[in-house]
FIZABA-437874 format. One line per 8 residues: number of its first residue (from 1); for each residue x, y, z of C-alpha. Coordinates in pm, whole numbers, plus 50000, padded with zeros to 5 digits. Example, Ala and Ser with C-alpha at 12.3 -4.5 7.8 and 13.67 -1.06 7.14 Angstrom:
2
1) 51230/49550/50780  51367/49894/50714
***
This chain:
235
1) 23935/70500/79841  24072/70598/79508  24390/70546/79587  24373/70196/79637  24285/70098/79268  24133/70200/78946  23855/70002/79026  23796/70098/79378
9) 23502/70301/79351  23321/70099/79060  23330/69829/79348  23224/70065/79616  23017/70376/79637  22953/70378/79267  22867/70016/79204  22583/70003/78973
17) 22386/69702/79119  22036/69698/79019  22064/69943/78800  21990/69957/78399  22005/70260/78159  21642/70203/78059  21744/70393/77703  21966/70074/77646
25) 21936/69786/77868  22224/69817/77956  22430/69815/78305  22609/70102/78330  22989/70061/78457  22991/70296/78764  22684/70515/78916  22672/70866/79120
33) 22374/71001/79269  22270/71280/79308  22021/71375/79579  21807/71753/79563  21906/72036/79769  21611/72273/79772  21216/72305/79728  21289/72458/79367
41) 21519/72128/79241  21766/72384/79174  22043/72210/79376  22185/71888/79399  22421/71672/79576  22681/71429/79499  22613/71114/79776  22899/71028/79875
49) 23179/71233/79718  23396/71328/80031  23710/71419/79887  24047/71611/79931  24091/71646/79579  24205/72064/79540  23890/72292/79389  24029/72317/79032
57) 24075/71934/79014  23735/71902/79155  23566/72133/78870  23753/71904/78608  23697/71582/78726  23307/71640/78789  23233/71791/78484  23405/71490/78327
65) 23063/71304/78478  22814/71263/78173  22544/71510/78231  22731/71740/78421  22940/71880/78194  22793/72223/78214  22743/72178/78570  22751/72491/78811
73) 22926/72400/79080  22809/72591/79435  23015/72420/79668  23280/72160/79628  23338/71892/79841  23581/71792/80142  23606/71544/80397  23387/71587/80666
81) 23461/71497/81024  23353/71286/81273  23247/71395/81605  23189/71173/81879  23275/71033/82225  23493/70737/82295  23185/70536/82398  23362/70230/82579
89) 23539/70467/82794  23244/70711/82843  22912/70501/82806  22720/70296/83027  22588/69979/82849  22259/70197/82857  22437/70493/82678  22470/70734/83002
97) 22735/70959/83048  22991/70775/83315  23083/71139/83466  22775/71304/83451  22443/71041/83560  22149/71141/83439  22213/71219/83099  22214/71021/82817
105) 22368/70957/82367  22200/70835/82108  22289/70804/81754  22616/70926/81580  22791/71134/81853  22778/70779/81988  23001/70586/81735  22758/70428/81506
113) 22789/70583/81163  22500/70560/80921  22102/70741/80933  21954/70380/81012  22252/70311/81250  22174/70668/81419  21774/70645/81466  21837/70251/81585
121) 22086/70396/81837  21849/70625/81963  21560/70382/82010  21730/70148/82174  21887/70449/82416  21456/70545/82453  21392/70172/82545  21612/70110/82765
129) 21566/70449/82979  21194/70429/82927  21239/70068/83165  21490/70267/83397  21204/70505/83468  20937/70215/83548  21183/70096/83808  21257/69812/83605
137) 21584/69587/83536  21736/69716/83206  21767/69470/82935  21977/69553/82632  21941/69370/82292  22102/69074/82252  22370/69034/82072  22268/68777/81790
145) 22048/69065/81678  22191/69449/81502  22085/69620/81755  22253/69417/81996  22594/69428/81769  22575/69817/81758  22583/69879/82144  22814/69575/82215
153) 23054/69802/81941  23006/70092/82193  23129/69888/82415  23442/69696/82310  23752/69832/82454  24019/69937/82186  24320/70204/82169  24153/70389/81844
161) 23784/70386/81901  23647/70460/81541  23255/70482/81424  23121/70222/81218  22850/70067/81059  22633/69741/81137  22859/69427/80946  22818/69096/81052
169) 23129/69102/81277  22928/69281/81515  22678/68996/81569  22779/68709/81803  22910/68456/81557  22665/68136/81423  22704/67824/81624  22694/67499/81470
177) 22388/67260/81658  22534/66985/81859  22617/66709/81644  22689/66894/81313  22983/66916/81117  22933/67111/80816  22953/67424/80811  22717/67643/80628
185) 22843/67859/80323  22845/68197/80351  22561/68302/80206  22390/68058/80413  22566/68135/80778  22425/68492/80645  22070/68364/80659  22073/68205/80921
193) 22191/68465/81148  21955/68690/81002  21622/68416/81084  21782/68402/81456  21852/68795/81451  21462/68827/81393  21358/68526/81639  21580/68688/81941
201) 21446/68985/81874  21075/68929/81906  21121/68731/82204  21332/69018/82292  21066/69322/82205  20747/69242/82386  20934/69262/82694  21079/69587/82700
209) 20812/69787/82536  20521/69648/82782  20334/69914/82926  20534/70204/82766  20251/70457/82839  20291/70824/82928  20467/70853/83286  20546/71183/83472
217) 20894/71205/83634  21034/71452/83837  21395/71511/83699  21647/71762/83851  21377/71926/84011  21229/71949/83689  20867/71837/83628  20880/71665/83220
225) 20660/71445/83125  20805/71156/82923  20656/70975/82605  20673/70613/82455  21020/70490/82347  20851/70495/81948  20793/70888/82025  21146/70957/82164
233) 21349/70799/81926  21169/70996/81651  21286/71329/81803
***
């Protein structure tokens, strides 16, 4: 991200929205934070600060940070790496493995990227095979809502399948009502997808979660007693 401007990260991971040095008043230009390690508060982390900059580069460029200028570095960073299937290949609609029946993905390994993305990816998988085992008709999301625009991203076709997390472009696009002309600004469009996001999906909810009590199944001649789709997605 650096490399695309000076001001790159003062517009991205370090944007200091919300945020005012209470010593001053003031809004301070760019932000890092910095998230504890251990029990003790001995340790702390840099959010965000994947990098490939070299080790000695690293120790200057940190302790160039206000505050951290006697820092003791432990462990510098890198870029970490992705791994996960190529979901609109391998996936079902309802997250199952195509070559192997039976079992199922849920959260990053899946191609959603992000700990709210992950944990909604893995409730939705629990809904959905929580109304397989009742012997009823499997109803995804729909797509006006997040959780509908996550697993439609799972499965869209494309050459260079790539994780990602909830935008906009993954909801179905805002439709004008018959007879208007103006469009909404942005802002607006925004809100108004969001309202019908939250209408579809409590029309939406009710149905799938009915009856979600504690079931026995017998799976690959093993006896496992399953739990509500809250409990599951929580493992």
């Amino acid at each position: 991200m650096a490399e695309r401007g000076l001001e790159t990260l003062a517009h991205g991971p370090m944007k200091p929205v919300g945020l005012v040095d209470p010593t001053t008043g003031r809004t301070p230009y760019a932000v890092v934070q910095l998230r504890q390690e251990d029990h003790a508060a001995t340790a702390y982390n840099l959010v965000g600060f994947q990098t490939r900059m070299t080790y000695p580069a690293q120790g200057v460029v940190f302790r160039m940070i206000p505050g951290l200028e006697t820092a003791e570095i432990m462990r510098f960073g890198s870029v970490h790496r992705n791994t996960f299937v190529d979901s609109p290949k391998m996936l079902t609609p309802e997250l199952e493995l195509r070559a192997l029946p039976g079992v199922y993905l849920a959260g990053q390994v899946t191609g959603v990227e992000g700990y709210v993305e992950s944990a909604a990816c893995g409730f939705a998988c629990a809904l959905m095979l929580a109304q397989r085992l009742r012997g009823e008709a499997v109803t995804p999301p729909p797509p006006t809502t997040a959780l509908g625009g996550l697993l439609g991203h799972l499965q869209t076709p494309r050459d260079d399948f790539q994780p990602s997390n909830i935008t906009w472009a993954h909801v179905a696009p805002w439709e004008l009502p018959p007879g208007t002309k103006k469009r909404p600004a942005k802002r607006d469009k925004y809100e108004l997808m969001a309202a019908r996001a939250l209408e579809h999906f409590d029309a939406w909810l009710p149905g799938v979660t009915a009856g979600l009590e504690a079931v026995t199944v017998v799976a690959r001649e093993c006896l496992a007693e399953t739990v509500s789709a809250a409990a599951c997605a929580s493992c």
